[in-house]
C-alpha positions in Angstrom: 0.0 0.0 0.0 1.2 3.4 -1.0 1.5 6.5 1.7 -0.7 9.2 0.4 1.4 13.0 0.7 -1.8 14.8 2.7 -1.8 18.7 1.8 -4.4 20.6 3.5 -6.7 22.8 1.4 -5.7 26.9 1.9 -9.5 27.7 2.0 -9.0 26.0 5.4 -7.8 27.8 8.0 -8.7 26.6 11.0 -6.8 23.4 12.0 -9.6 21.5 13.5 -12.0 21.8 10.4 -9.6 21.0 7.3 -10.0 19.8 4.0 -7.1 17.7 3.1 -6.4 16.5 -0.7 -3.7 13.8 -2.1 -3.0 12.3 -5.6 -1.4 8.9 -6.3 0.5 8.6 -9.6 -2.5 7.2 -11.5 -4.2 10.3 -11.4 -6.8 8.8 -8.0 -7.7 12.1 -6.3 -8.0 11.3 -2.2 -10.5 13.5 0.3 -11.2 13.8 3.7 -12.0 15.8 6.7 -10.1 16.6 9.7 -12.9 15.7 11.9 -13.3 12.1 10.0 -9.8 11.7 8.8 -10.5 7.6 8.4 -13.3 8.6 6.1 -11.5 8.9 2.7 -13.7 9.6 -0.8 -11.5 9.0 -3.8 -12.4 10.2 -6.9 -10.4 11.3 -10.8 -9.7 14.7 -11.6 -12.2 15.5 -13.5 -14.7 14.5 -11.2 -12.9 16.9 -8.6 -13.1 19.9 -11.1 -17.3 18.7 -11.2 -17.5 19.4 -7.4 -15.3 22.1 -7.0 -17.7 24.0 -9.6 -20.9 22.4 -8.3 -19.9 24.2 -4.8 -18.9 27.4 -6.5 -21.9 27.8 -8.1 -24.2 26.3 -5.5 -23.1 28.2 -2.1 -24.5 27.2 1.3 -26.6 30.1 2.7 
């Protein structure tokens, strides 16, 4: 099994509610949550870019 390099997102700034993202070499996007960090969603790039626009367009209130 392959250790995953975790890189927290800069949109989070508070260190006990983080976003962290890492990519293995086959192009496997890895997600999770600080408060959840055993709770991993994998998903391609593409379907990262889908998200990331979903949530940019489509803003909590």
């Amino acid at each position: 099994m392959q250790t995953l390099h975790w890189q927290k997102s800069t949109y989070s700034p508070d260190a006990s509610n983080c976003v962290y993202i890492a990519a293995t070499p086959t192009g496997t996007i890895h997600l999770r949550e600080s408060e959840k960090p055993d709770v991993i969603l994998t998903t391609t790039t593409p379907g990262l870019h889908v998200l990331i626009v979903g949530l940019k367009y489509h803003p909590r209130n």
